[in-house]
N, C-alpha and C positions, 0 to 999 in steps of 0.2 A: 193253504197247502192241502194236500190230498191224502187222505190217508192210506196207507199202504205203501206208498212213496219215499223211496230212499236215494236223495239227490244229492252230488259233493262230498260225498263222505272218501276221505281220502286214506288209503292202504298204504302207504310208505311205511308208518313206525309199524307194521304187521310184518311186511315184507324185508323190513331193514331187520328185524327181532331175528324173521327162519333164518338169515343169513348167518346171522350172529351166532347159531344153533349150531353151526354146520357142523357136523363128529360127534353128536351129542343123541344118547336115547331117545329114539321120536317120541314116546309114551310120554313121557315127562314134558320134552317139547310140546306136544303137541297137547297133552293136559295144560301149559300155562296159558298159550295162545287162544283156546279156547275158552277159560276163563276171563278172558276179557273182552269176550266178542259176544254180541248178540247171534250172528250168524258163522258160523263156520266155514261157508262155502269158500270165501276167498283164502283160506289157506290153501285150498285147493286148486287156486289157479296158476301158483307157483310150484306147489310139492303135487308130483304124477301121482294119483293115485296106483296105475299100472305101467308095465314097463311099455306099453305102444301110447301112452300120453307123454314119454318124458320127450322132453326139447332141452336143446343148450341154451336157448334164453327164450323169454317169454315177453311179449310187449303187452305193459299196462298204458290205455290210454293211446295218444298218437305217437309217443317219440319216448318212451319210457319204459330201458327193458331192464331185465331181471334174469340173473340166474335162475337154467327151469330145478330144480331138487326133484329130489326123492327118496325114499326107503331104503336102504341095502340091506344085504339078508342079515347084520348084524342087530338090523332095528334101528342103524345109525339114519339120522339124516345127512343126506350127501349132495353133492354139486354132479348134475348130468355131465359137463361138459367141461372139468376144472382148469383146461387148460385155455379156455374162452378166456380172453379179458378187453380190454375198453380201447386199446389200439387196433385191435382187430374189426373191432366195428365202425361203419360205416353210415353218414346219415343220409336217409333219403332226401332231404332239401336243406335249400340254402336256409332257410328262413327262419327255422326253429332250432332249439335248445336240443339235440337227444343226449339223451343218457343212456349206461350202464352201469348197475346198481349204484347207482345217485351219485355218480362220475361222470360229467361231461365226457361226450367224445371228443379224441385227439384228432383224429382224419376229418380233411375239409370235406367237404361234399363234392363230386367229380359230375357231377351232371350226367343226363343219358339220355 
């Protein structure tokens, strides 16, 4: 191996945790989540750190999205987009699995 290199480390029980957070003081959230991370940065690829990064979902990977989060001015953690959900999405190909927060999509794929 190489040192430096961080290969396969997979973010699901990170991303499944902010979810589970959603309405909850981010300080505290965002203290446990970090206590069990060596790096921090991928909390930040789901929670906007400002309001021109938030999105309604966020794809991790080829076919694997996520609600995008964020801050509200209460310090709550929040869903950008909360009326988004897994029927509304659509998959780019026949071939693969996509999801929405680790939901198979309902809709077949329409080709284009």
């Amino acid at each position: 191996m190489h040192a430096g290199k961080r290969r396969g480390r997979d973010y699901t029980p990170l991303f499944r945790f902010l979810l589970s957070r959603v309405g909850k003081d981010w300080t505290q959230v965002h203290s446990e989540a970090v206590s069990r991370l060596d790096d921090e940065a991928p909390i930040f690829w789901l929670v906007a750190r400002t309001e021109a990064e938030q999105q309604s979902s966020v794809l991790m990977g080829q076919n694997s999205y996520y609600s995008g989060l964020y801050v509200d001015d209460d310090n709550r953690l929040a869903i950008v987009d909360p009326t988004l959900s897994v029927e509304q999405m659509e998959p780019s190909c026949s071939c693969c699995t996509h999801t929405f927060n680790g939901i198979p999509f309902t809709r077949p794929f329409r080709g284009r």
